[in-house]
Structure formats: C-alpha cells, structure tokens
N, C-alpha and C positions, 0 to 999 in steps of 0.2 A: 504494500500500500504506500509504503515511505516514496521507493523508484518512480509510483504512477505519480506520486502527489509533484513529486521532484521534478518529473517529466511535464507535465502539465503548467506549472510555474513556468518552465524554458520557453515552453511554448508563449505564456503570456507575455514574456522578456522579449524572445525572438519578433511579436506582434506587437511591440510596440518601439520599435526598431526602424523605420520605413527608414530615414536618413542614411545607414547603411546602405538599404537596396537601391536606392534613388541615387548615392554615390558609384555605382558598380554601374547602373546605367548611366550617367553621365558622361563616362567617357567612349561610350560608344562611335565605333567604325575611325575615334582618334589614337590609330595606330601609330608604330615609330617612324614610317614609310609614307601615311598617307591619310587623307583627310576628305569623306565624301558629302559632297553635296547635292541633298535630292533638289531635284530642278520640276516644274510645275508650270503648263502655260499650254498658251496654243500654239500648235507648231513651230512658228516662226515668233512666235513671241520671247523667247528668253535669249536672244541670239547675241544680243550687245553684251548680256552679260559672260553666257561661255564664253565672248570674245576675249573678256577680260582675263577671266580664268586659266585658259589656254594657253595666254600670253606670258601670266605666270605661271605656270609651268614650264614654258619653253625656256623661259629665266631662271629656271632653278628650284623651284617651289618657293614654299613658306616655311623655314627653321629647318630645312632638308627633310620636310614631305610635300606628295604631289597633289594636287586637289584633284578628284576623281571626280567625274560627273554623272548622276543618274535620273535621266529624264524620264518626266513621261508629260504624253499628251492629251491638256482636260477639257480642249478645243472649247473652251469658254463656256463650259456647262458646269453646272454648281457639283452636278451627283458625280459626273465624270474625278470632279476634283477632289471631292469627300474620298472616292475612291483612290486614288494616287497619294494623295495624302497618307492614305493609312496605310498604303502598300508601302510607300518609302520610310516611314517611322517601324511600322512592325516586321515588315518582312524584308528590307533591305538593311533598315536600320543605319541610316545616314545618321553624320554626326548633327546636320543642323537642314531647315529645309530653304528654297529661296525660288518664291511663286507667286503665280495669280496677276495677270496685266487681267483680269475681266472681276469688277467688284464681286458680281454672282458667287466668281468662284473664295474669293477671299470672305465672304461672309459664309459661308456656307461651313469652311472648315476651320472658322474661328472658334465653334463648342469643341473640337478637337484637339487643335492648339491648347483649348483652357484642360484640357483633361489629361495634357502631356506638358505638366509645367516647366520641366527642364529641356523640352526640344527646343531649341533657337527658330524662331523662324522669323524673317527677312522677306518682307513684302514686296512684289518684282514691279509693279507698278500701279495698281488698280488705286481707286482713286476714295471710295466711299468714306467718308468719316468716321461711320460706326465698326467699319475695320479695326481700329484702332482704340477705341472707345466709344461708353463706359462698356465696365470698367474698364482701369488700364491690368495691361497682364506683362508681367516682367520678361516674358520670354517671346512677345511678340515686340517688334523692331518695324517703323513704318518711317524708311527712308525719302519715301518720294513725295511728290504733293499732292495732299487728301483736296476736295472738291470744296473742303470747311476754309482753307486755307486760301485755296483760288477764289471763291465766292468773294471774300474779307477783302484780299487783296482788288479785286474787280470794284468792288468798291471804294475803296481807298482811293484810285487811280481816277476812278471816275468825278472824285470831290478834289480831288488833285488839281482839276480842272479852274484856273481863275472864273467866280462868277457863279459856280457850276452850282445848283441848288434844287435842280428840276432832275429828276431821275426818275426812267421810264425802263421797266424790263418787259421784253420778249421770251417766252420761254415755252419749252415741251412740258407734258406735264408728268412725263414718267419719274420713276425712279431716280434715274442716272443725273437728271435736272435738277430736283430736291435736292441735292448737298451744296451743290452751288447755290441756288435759287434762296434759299432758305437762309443760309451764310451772309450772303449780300444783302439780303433784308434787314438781318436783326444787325448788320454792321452800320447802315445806313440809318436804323430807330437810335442807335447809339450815338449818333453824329447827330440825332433829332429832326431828323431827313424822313418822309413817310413817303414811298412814290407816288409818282402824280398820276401812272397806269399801267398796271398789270394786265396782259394779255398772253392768248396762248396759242401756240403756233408749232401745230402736230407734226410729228416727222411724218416723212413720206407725202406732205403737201406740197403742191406744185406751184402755188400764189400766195402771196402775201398781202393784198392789195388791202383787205379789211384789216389786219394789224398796222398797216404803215400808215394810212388814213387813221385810224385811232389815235396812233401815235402825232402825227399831226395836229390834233386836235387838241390833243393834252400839251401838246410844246416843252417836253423835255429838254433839256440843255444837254444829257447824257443817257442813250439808250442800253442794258446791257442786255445783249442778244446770245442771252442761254444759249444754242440751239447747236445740234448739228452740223457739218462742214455743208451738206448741199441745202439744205433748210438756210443755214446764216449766209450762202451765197444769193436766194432767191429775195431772200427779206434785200441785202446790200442792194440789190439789181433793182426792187425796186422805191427803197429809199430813194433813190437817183432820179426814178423815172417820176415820180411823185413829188421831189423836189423839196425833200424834208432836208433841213438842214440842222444835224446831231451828230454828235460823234457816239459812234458805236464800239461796242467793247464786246469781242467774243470769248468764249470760255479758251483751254488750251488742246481741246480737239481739233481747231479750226486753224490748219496752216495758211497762213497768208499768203505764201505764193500760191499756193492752193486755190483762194479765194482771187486771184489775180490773175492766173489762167483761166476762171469759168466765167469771169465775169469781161474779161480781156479789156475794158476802157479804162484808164488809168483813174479816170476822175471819180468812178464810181468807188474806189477805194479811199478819196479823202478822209481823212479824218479818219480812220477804220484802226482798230486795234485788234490783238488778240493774245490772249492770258501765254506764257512762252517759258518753258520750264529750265530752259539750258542756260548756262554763264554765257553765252558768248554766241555767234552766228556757227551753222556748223562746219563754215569753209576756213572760220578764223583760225590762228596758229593756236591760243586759247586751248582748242578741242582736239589740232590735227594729232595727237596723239593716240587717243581713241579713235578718229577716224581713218589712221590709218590700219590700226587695229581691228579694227570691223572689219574695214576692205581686205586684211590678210586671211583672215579667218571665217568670213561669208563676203568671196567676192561676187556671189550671184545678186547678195540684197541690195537692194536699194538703200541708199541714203538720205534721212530724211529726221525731225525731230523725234518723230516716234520710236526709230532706228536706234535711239540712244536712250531709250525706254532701260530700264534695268542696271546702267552701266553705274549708278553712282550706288547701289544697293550691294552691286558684286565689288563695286570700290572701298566702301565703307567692312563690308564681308572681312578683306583681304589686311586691311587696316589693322582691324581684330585679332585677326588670327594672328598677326605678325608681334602686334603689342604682348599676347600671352607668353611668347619665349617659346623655346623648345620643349619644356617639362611642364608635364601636370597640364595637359590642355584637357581640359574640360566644357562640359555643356554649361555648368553650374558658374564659372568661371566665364567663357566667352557674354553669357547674357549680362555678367555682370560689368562686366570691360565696353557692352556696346552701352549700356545705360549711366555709362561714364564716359562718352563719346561724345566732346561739346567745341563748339565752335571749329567744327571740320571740315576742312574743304576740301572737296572729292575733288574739284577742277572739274566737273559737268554740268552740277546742277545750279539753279538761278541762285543759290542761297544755300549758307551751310549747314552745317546738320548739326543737329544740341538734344543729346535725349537724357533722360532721365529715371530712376524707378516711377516715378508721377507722371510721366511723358513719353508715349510710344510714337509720337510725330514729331520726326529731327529736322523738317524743313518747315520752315514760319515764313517765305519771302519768295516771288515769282517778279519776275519782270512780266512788261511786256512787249507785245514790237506790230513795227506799223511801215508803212511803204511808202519812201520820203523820197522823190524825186527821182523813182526809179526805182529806188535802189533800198533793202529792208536794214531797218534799223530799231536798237536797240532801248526801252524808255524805264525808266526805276519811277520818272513822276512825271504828267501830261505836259508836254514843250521843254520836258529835258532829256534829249537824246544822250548817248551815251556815246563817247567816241571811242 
C-alpha cells in the first residue's frame, strides 16, 4: 500500500510539472545543424521571404545552422490553413511558423496559435487587426501593417492637408474594409472631425456615378477611397469626368502605377494618393538589395510592392535568431528576444518595428505616394514629398 501511495504522489508531482515538458518542447526541430521554418500562404505568396532565407543560407546560415524550409499551400482558405498549421506544429514540428498574406487565413488559426503558447509564429502579411489583438498572445509577432494602422494613418495624412476639415469616405462594405474603414473613423472623432459622407461602393461594380455625385454634394476637402484597385480606378475615372475636385487617398492594395495604366490620362490622377508600405521606391538603391535578391531567387516573378510582401517578417525572423547566439536557442527564448525587438529597421518597410509583451504590432507608421509630374513619389505628410 506504502509503493501504491508513493507511486500515486509521483504521479501528482510529475502533473504538476508542465514547465519541464513545455521546456523539452521548446526547443524543437533547433538542432546543432539547423533550424526549420514552416512557411504558410498561397503559392506564390511567401516568395520574398524564402528569398530572404535562401540568401542566408547561401551566406553561411545563422550561428552555423541552415534554415530549412517547409511549405505548404493554404491558397487563401481559412480550413486549408487551420490544416497546415497543424500539420507543420505537430507532424513536422518546425521550430517557429511564418504565414498567412490572406486575413481568413491568419484569423482562423489564431485559437491554434493561443493553444501552442511556445510556437513562435510570425505573420507573412495579412492585414486584419484582430490578428493580432485582443488579447495580445506572446508568441504571436505581427510584423507588417495591420489595416488599424493604415486606417489611423489614412487619416492623419488626410488632416495633414492645410485647411482640410471636410472628410468624405468611399468604401466596400465587407470585411476586408472594416479594419480600415473603422480605424479612420474613430481616428478622425479623435481629431473631433465626424465625416461629412459615408457611402458604399460594392466591389465588382462597374460605375461610380451615384457615389461621386454624392460626394459632390457633400464637398469634402479629403475623400478616403476604401476600395479595391479596379473599384478605386473607376471611382478616380470618374471623379475626373464629374469634375469633383478632392484629393483622394487609397488604402495600400491600390498600386499607383497600377491606377495610372487603367486610367492612362495623367490629370485624372491629380491629387490621388495611396497608403504604401515600403521605405523607399522599389527601383531605389534603398531596396536594390532585396531586389536583387528576389530577382536571384524567383527570377520568373514579377516585381512589384506586393513582391516584397513578407520580406521584412523573414528580416526581423533572421534578426532573432542571430541575437540568440549559438546555444540554448529556444522557442521560449526567441518569443522573448522578438518582444524585445524595438526600434528596428528591416531596411523594407515604411517604418520600424517596436514590439513588446503588451504589443504584437511592430509597425505604427506607413507612408504614402502619389504621381508628381510623371514620375511616383514618396509623402510622410500632404505637400511634403520626400527626396
């Protein structure tokens, strides 16, 4: 009876022990050799970043191990993701994960994330807010810019404007819209600013004519046009043709040259902005580092801002792992090294990166840019280009 009672007791010890087992997995798949990273996206989506990774390895690794890559693809579907997710925590067992350019999928396997508190995981670009919070969760890392941030910023820039008082948004009325839409409101009630008209303008519609007449009516001083690249092309086309005169501010799905090819007359794009995630133009010497990086490593893709989706996520990654040293790399360890990660400059993105245990969003700051005599340029505040 004495053995069972003794036995039983160990048992109760051994159960209330988890910090041990949670130690033994934390340093999973961080070998003496090697270091893997499950990757997570739609096909072509994580490319900037293996760019990066590649590139160190071709350099030697990090502390003399190689970074291993293990994709998979969740072609922007939430369940796809949930699945990959769990395939690369449990059956692959990477040391940290780095995913999701589509919100769906990053919301979707955030209750997964919260139920693997030591797996690192590193958001590839997806944009939603509530990615990230509440709560905040120590081992999620939300390097690039959430929709709360651009919203805020959108309007900033738009009161930036000498004069500017009258504020009119255009927007879709999905999901994708809300984190912007919503952000730039309650930024705007804090400025004591209430807009003068809200209107809604469905993707997939082919006319504009009753939003822009609206918007006419109301006489905004500053429009901000939520909307999709070919929706905020048809709204631009016929702001012009209607003879509204406001400067427009698009979210940073909306490439400017993009918007300049479809609408092809220069003047329709006066005054036209758009939210722009990068430090610099991506021809500048700034970036040619990464873009030549890209080009060696996907010289079929194209180049473009989107192109450099991911790269400041695998930058900040690389950061980390280098800071830890050679010994003792740990999962428990890296989350704690990235949420000591402040005032960082990747050298990609518009702004640098500061996280914190209270803070899973390391970028606060976007530029944006607009097409000045030609030729695109770079703005931090309305009539101050950047040289």
């Amino acid at each position: 009876m004495q053995t069972i009672a003794i036995f039983a007791m160990t048992l109760v010890v051994l159960a209330n022990l988890p910090i041990a087992v949670a130690r033994a997995d934390e340093t999973t798949d961080a070998t003496d050799k090697s270091i893997e990273i499950g990757m997570f996206g739609p096909i072509t989506g994580p490319l900037s970043a293996v760019a990066v990774y590649k590139d160190i390895n071709d350099c030697g690794g990090i502390n003399g191990r190689q970074l291993e890559l293990v994709i998979e693809d969740d072609g922007c579907d939430a369940n796809k993701g949930v699945a990959a997710a769990k395939k690369l925590i449990s059956q692959d067992k990477v040391f940290l994960l780095h995913g999701a350019s589509c919100s769906a999928v990053a919301l979707a396997i955030r209750p997964e994330i919260k139920k693997q508190p030591f797996v690192p995981y590193v958001v590839l670009s997806a944009a939603h807010p509530s990615i990230s919070s509440p709560p905040v969760l120590a081992n999620l890392h939300h390097p690039t810019p959430t929709a709360k941030i651009m919203g805020e910023r959108m309007a900033d820039f738009a009161l930036s404007e000498p004069g500017a008082k009258r504020v009119g948004i255009v927007r879709q009325s999905d999901e994708w819209v809300a984190g912007y839409g919503d952000a730039a409101i309650a930024r705007l009630k804090e400025k004591g600013i209430e807009p003068v008209k809200v209107v809604t303008f469905e993707r997939g519609g082919t006319e504009a004519t009753q939003q822009v007449l609206a918007m006419r009516e109301a006489k905004p001083d500053v429009v901000l046009a939520i909307l999709d690249p070919a929706e905020f092309a048809i709204y631009i086309r016929e702001v012009y043709k209607y003879g509204v005169k406001t400067t427009a501010l698009g979210a940073d799905v909306v490439s400017i040259d993009g918007v300049d090819k479809k609408i092809s007359i220069p003047a329709e794009i006066h005054d036209v902005y758009a939210a722009y995630r990068l430090s610099a133009m991506i021809t500048s010497l700034c970036l040619s580092r990464y873009a030549k990086t890209f080009k060696k490593y996907c010289p079929s893709e194209s180049q473009d801002t989107l192109a450099f989706d991911g790269t400041s996520g695998a930058v900040a990654i690389v950061e980390v792992l280098k800071r830890l040293g050679a010994k003792n790399v740990s999962r428990q360890r890296f989350n704690a090294q990235m949420n000591q990660l402040t005032n960082f400059d990747t050298g990609v993105q518009s702004g640098r990166l500061s996280f914190s245990k209270d803070n899973n969003v390391g970028l606060k700051d976007m530029k944006l840019i607009a097409i000045v005599n030609n030729k695109p340029m770079l703005f931090s505040k309305y009539g101050e280009a950047e040289k």
